[in-house]
Backbone bond lengths (Angstrom), bond angles and torsions (degrees), N, CA, C in turn:
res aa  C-N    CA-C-N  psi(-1)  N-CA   C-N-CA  omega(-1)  CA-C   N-CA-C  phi
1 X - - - 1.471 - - 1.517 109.13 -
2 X 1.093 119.46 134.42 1.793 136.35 -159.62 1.969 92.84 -83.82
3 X 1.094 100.10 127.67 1.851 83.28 174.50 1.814 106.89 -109.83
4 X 0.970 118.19 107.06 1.411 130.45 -158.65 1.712 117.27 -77.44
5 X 1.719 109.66 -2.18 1.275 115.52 171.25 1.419 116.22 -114.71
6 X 1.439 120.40 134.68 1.156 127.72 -162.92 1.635 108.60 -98.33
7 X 1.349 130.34 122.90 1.570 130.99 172.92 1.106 122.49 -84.63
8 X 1.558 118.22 123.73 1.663 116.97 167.48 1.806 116.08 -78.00
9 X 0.595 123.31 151.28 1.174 128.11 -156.26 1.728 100.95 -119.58
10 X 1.622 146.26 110.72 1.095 111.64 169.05 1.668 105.56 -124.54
11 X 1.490 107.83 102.99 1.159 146.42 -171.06 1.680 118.10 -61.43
12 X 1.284 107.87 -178.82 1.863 110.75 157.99 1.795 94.10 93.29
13 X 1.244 120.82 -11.88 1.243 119.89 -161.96 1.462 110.64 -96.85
14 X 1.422 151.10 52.53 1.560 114.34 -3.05 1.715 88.13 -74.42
15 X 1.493 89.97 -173.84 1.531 128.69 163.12 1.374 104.76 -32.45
16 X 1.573 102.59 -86.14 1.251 117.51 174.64 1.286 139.94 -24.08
17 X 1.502 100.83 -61.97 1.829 122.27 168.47 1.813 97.78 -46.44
18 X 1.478 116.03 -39.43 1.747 109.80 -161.45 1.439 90.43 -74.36
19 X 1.584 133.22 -49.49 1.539 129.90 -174.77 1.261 95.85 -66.72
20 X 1.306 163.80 -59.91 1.094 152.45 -148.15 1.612 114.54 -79.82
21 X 1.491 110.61 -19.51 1.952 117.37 172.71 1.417 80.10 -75.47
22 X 1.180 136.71 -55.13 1.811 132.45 -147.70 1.273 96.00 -42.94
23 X 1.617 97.26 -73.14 1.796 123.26 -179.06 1.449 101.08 -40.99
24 X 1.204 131.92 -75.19 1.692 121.67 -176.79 1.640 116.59 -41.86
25 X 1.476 115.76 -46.97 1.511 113.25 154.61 1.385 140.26 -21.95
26 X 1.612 91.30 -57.79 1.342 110.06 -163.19 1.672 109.39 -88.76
27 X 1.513 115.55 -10.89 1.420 122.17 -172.64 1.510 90.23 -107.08
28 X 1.358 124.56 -0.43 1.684 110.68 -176.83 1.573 102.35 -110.19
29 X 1.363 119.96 -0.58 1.237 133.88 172.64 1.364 129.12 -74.45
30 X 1.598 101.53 94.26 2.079 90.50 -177.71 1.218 102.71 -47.35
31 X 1.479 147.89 149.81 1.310 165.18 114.97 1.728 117.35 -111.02
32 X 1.569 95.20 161.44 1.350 114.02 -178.35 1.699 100.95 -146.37
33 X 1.496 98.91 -2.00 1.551 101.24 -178.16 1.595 120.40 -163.16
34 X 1.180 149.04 170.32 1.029 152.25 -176.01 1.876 108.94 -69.48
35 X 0.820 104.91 -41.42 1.683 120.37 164.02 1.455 115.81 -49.60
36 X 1.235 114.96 -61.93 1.867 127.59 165.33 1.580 96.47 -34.86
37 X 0.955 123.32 -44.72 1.658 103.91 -152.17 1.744 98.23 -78.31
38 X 1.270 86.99 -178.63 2.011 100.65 -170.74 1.274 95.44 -102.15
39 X 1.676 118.58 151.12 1.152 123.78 -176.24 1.861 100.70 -102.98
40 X 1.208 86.40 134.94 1.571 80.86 179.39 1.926 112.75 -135.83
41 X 1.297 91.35 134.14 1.641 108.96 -169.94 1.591 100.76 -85.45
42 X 1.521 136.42 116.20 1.108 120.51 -155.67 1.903 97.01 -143.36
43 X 1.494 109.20 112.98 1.327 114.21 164.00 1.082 115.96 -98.04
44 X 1.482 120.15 93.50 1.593 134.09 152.88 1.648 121.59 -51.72
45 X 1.442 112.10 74.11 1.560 91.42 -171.76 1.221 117.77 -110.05
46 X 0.969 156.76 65.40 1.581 170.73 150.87 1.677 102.17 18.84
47 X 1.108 111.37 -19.09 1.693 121.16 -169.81 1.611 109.58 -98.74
48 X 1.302 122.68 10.48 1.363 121.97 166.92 1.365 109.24 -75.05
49 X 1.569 105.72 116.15 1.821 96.63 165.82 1.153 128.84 -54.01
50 X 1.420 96.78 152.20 1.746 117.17 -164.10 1.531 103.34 -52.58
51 X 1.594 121.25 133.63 1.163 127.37 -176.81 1.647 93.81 -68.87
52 X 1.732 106.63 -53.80 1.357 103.49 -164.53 1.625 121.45 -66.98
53 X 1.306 108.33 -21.82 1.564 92.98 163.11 1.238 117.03 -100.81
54 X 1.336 125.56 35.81 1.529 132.13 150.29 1.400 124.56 -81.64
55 X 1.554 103.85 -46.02 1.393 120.77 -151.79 1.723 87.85 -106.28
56 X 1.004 109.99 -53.76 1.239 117.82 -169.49 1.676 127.43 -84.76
57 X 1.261 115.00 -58.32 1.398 101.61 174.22 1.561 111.07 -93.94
58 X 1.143 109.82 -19.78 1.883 105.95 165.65 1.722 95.91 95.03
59 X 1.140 110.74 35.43 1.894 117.73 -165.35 1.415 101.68 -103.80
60 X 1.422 121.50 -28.72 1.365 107.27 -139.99 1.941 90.64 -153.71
61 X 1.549 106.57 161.93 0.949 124.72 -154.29 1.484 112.31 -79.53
62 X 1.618 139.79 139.04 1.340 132.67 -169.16 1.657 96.73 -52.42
63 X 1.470 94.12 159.55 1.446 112.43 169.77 1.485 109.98 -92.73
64 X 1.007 109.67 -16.16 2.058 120.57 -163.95 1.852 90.32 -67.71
65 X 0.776 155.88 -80.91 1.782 142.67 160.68 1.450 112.51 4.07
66 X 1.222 119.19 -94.44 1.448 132.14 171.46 1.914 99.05 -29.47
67 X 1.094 92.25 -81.12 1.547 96.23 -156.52 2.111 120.49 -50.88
68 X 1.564 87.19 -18.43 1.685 99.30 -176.17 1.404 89.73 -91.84
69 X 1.307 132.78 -33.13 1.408 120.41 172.01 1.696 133.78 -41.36
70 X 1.782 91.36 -46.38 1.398 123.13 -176.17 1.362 104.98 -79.31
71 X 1.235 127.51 -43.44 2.009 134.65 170.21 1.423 89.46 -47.80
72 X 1.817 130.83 -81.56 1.127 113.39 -151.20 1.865 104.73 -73.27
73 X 1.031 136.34 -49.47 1.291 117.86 163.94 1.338 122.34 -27.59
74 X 0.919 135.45 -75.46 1.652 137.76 154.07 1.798 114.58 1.28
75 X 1.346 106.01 -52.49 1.267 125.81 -149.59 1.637 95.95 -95.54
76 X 1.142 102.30 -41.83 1.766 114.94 174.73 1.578 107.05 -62.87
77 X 0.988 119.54 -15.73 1.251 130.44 -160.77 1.576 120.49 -101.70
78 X 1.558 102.13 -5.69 1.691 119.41 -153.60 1.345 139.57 95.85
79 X 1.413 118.18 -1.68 1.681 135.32 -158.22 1.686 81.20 -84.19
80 X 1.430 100.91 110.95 1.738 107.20 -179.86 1.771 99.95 -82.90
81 X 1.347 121.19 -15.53 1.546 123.04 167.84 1.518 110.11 -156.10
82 X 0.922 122.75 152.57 1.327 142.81 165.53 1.687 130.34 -82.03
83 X 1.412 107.78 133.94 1.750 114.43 175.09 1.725 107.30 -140.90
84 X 1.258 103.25 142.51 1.118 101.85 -172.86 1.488 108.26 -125.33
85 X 0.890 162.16 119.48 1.438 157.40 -149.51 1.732 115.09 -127.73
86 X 1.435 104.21 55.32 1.388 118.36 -174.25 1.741 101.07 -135.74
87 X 0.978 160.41 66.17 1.498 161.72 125.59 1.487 104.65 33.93
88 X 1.028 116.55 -88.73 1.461 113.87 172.87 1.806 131.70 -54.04
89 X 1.607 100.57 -27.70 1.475 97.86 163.04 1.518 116.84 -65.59
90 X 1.112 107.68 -27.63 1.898 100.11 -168.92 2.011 109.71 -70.01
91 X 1.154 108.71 -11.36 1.728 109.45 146.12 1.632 103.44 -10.29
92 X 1.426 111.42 -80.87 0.986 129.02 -173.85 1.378 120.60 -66.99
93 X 0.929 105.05 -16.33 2.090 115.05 162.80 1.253 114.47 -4.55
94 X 1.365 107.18 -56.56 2.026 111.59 -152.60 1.948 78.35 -79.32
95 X 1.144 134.42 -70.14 1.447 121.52 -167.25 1.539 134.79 -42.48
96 X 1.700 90.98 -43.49 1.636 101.91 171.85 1.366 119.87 -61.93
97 X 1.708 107.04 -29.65 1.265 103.67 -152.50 2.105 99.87 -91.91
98 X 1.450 96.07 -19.73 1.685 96.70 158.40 1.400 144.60 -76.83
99 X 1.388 79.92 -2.06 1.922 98.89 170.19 1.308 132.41 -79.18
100 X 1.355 84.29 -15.89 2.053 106.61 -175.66 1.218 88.10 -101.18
101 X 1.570 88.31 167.89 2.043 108.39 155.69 1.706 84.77 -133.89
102 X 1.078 122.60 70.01 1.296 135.71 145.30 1.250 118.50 -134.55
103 X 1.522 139.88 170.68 1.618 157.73 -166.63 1.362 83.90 -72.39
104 X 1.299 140.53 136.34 1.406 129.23 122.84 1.187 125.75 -102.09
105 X 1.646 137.05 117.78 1.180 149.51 -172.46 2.309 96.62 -47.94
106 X 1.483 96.16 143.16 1.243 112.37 148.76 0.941 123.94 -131.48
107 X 1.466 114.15 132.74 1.353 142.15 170.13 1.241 125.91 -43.66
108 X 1.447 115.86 -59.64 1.299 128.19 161.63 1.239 133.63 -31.73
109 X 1.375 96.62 -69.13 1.609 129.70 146.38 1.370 114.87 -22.70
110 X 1.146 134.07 -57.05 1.319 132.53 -143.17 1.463 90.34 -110.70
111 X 1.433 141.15 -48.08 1.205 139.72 140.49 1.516 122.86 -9.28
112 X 1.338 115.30 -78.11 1.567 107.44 177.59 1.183 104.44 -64.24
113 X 1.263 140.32 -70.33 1.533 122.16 -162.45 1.726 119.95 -62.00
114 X 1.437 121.93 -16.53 1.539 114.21 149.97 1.354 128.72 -70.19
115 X 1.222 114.01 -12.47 1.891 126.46 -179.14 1.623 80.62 -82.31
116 X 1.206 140.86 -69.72 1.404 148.21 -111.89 1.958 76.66 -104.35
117 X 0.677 117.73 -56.55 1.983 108.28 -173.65 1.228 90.39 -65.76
118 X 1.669 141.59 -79.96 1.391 124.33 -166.76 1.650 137.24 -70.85
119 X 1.513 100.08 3.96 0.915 115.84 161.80 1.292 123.98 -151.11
120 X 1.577 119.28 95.96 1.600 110.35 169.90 1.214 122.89 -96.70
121 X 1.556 83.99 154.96 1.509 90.74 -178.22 1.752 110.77 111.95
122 X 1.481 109.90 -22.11 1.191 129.66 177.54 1.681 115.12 -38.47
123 X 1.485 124.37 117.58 1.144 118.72 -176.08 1.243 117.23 -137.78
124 X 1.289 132.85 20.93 1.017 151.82 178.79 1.852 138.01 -155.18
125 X 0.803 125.35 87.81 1.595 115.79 -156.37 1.525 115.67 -120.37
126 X 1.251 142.56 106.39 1.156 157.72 162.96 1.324 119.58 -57.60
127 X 1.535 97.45 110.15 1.797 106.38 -168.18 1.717 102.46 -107.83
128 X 1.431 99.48 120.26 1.483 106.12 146.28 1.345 140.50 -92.95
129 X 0.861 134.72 94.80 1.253 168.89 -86.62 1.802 150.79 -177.91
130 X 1.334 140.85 127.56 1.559 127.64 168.96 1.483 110.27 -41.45
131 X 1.165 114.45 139.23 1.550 121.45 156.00 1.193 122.40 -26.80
132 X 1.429 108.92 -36.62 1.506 125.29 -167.09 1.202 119.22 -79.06
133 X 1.184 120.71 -6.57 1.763 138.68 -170.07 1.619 96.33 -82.32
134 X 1.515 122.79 -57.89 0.837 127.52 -160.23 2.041 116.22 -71.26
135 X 1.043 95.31 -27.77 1.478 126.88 179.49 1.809 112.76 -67.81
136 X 1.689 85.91 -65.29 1.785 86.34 -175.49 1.827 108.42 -86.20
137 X 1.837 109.11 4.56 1.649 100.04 -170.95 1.108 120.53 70.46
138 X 0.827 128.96 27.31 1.792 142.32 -145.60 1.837 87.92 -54.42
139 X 1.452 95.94 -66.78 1.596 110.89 -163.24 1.541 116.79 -86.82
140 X 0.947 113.87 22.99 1.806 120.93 -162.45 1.399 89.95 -110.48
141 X 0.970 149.22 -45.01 1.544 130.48 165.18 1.514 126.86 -40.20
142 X 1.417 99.24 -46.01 1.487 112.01 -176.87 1.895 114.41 -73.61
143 X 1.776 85.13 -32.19 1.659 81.25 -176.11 1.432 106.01 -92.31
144 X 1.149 121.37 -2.40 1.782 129.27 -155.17 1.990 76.19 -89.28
145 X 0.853 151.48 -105.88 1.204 155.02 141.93 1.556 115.86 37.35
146 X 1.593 116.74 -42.11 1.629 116.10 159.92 1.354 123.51 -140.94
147 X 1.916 98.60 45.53 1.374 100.93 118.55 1.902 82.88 88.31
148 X 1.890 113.71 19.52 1.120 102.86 173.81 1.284 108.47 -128.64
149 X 1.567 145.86 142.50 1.143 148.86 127.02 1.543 141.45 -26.98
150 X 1.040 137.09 122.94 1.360 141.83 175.12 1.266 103.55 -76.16
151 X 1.499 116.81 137.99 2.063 97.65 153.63 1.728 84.46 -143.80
152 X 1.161 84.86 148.89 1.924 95.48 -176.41 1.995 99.82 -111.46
153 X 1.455 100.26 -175.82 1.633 94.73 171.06 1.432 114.34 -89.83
154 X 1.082 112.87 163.46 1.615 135.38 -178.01 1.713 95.39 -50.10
155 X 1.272 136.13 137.07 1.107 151.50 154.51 2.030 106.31 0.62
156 X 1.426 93.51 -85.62 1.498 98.07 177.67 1.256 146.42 -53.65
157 X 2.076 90.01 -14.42 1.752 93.67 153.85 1.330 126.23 -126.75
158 X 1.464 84.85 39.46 1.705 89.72 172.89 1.617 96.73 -109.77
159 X 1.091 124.94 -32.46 1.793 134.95 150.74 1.314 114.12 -26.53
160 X 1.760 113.95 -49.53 0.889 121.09 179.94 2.094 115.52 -62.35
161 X 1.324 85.40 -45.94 1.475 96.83 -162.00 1.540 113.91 -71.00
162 X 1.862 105.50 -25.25 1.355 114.77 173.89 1.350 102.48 -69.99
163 X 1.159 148.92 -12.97 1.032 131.47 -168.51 1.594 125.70 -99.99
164 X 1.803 90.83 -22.89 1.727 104.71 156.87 1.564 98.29 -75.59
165 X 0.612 144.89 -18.17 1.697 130.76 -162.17 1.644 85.17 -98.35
166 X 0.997 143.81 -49.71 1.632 133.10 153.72 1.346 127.52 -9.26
167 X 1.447 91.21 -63.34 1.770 110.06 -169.26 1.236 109.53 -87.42
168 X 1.402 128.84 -7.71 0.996 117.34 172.64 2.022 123.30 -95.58
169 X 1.526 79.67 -21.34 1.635 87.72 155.80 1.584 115.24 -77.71
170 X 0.935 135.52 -22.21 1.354 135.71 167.62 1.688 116.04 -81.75
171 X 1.351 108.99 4.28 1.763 121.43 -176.33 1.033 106.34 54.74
172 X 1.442 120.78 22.66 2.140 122.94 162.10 1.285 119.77 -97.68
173 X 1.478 118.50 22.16 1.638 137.80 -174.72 1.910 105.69 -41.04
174 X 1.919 83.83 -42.10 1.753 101.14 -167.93 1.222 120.80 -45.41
175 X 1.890 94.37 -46.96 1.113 133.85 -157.45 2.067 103.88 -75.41
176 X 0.891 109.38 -42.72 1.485 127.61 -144.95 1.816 85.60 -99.76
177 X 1.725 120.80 -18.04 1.650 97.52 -179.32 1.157 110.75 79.76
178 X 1.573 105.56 138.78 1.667 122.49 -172.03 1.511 81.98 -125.71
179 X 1.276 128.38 57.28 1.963 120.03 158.61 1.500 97.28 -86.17
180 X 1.803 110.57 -54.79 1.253 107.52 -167.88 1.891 125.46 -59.18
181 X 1.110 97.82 -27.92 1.601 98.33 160.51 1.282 126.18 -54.06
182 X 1.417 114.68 -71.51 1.640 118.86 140.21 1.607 122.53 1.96
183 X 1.417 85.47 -90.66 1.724 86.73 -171.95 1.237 120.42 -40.60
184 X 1.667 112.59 -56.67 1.453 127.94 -176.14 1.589 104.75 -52.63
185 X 1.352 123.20 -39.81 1.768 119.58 166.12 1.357 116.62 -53.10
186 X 1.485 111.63 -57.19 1.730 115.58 174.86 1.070 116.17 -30.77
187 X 1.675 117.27 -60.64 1.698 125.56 -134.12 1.632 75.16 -106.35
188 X 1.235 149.30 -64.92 1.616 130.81 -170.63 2.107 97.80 -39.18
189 X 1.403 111.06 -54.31 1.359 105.43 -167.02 2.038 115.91 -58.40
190 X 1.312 99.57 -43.08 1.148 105.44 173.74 1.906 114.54 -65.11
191 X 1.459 105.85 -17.04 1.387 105.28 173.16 1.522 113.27 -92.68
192 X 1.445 103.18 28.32 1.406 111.00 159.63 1.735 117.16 61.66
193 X 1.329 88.59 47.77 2.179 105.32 -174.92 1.661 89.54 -100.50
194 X 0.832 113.97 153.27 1.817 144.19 173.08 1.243 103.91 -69.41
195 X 1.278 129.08 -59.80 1.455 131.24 169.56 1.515 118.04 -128.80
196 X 1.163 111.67 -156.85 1.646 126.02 152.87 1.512 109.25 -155.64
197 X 1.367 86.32 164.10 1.994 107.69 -165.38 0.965 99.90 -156.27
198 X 1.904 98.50 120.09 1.480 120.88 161.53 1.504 109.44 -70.10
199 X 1.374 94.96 109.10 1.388 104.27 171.03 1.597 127.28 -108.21
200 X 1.635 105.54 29.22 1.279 98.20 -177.91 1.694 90.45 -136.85
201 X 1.686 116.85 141.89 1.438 78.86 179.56 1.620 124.41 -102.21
202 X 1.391 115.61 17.25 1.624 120.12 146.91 1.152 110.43 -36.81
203 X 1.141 135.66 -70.03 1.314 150.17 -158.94 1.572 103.25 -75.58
204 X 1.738 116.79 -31.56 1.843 105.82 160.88 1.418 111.87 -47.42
205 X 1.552 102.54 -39.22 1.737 100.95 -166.64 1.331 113.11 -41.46
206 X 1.220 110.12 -51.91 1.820 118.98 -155.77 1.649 77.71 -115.21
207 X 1.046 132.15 91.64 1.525 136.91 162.37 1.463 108.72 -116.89
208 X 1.204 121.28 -12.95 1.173 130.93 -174.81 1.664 89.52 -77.94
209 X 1.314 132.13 -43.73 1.475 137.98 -170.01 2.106 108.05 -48.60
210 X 1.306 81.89 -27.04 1.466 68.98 -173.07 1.516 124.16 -115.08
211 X 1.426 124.16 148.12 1.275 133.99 -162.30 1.756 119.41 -127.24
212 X 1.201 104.97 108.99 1.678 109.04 175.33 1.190 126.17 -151.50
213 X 1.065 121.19 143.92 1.679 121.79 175.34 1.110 102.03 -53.73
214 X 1.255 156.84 -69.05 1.704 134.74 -151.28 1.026 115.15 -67.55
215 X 1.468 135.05 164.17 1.245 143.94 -178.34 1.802 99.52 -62.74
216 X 1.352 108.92 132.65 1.731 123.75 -178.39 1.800 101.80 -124.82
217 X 1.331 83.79 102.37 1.673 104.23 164.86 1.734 136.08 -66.16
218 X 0.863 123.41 107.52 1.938 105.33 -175.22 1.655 110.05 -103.87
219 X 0.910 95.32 124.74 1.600 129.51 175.25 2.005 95.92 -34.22
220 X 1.345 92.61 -78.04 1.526 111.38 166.00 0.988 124.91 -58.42
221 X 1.105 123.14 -19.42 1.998 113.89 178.92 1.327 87.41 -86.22
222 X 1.321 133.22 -49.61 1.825 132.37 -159.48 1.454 99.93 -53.46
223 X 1.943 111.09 -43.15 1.434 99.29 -175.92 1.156 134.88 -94.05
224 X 1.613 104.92 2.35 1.422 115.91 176.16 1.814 101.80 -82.96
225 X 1.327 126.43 -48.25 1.614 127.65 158.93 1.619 105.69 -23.80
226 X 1.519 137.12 -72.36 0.951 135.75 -116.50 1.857 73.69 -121.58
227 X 0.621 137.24 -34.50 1.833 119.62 150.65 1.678 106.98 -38.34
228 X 1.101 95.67 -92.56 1.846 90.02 163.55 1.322 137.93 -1.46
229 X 1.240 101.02 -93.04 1.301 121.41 145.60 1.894 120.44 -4.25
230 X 1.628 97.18 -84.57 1.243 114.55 -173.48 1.675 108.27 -66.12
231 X 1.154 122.51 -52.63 1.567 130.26 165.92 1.509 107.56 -26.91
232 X 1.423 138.97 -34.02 1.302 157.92 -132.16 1.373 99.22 -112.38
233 X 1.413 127.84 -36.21 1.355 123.93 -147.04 1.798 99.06 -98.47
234 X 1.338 104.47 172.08 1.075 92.51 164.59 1.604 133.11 -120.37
């Protein structure tokens, strides 16, 4: 089946996270041929300022410039909709997404209402995650709306967890240990959450690292589906 909508891609958020949505794309894609697959327009730019010292330490220069640059380039280019595969960039969602006259996928969005179809009833959800999630509420609109709660980890292992999400932008993930992922899954599950959700997509990368009985949501698999998905329609 020919998929007749083309995706912009706005990348760099890390590197990695942008090759690893491709790969989730491309494995969620019925094909039988090189034609089947979705064409995707993809700016990898490593040069977007730091979300976290925007939002967070107040150091460094907005990202909304750079990144609305790269949407309408994208769009100039053929990208019949947009995905962005950065968690903490979509802050900036409502601006980017008025710069286009194309669809831009939300994350958020697409997050709660896949928790809420595969799981109802859901009232509690444990996000692993940037520091920054917890700070700017990233996801509390979307879940405040059906009736779900966020709970993140305790201070000292979310320290922990920022610091794999560091190393793994630096490709020292190996180096730096997947305990703190772990733990931060345990102690949200034992704090009695319904599920958990990778909400950062560093942490999609090495998602395979982690292991738990409750249902485990990915940030990135939801939006690599609904690329799919949406690419498909007419």
């Amino acid at each position: 089946m020919n998929r007749s909508k083309t995706v912009g891609i706005l990348g760099g958020m890390g590197p990695a996270a942008t090759v690893d949505l491709m790969q989730r794309v491309i494995a969620a894609t019925p094909a039988s041929d090189d034609c089947d697959h979705i064409r995707m327009l993809v700016d990898n730019n490593p040069r977007v300022p730091s979300r976290i010292k925007a939002l967070i330490e107040k150091t460094g220069p907005s990202p909304v410039p750079a990144l609305t640059a790269m949407a309408q380039q994208l769009v100039s280019q053929g990208a019949d909709f947009l995905a962005m595969p950065c968690n903490t960039a979509h802050h900036f969602y409502p601006e980017l997404a008025a710069a286009v006259d194309v669809p831009f996928l939300n994350i958020m969005e697409l997050v709660a209402r896949h928790i809420c179809a595969s799981q109802p009833g859901t009232a509690r959800v444990g996000l692993l995650a940037s520091s920054a999630l917890s700070q700017i509420r990233l996801y509390e609109g979307s879940f405040d709306a059906r009736g779900m709660t966020a709970v993140y980890p305790e201070a000292s292992q979310q320290t922990r967890l920022m610091a794999l999400i560091q190393a793994i932008k630096a490709n020292r993930g190996e180096d730096c240990g997947y305990t703190a992922f772990q733990d931060c899954a345990d102690l949200l599950a034992s704090a009695g959450v319904d599920c958990l959700l990778i909400a950062c997509t560093e942490l999609s990368v090495v998602s395979r690292q982690l292991k738990n009985a409750l249902p485990v949501y990915d940030a990135a698999d939801i939006l690599a589906r609904e690329v799919v998905a949406y690419a498909g329609t007419e």
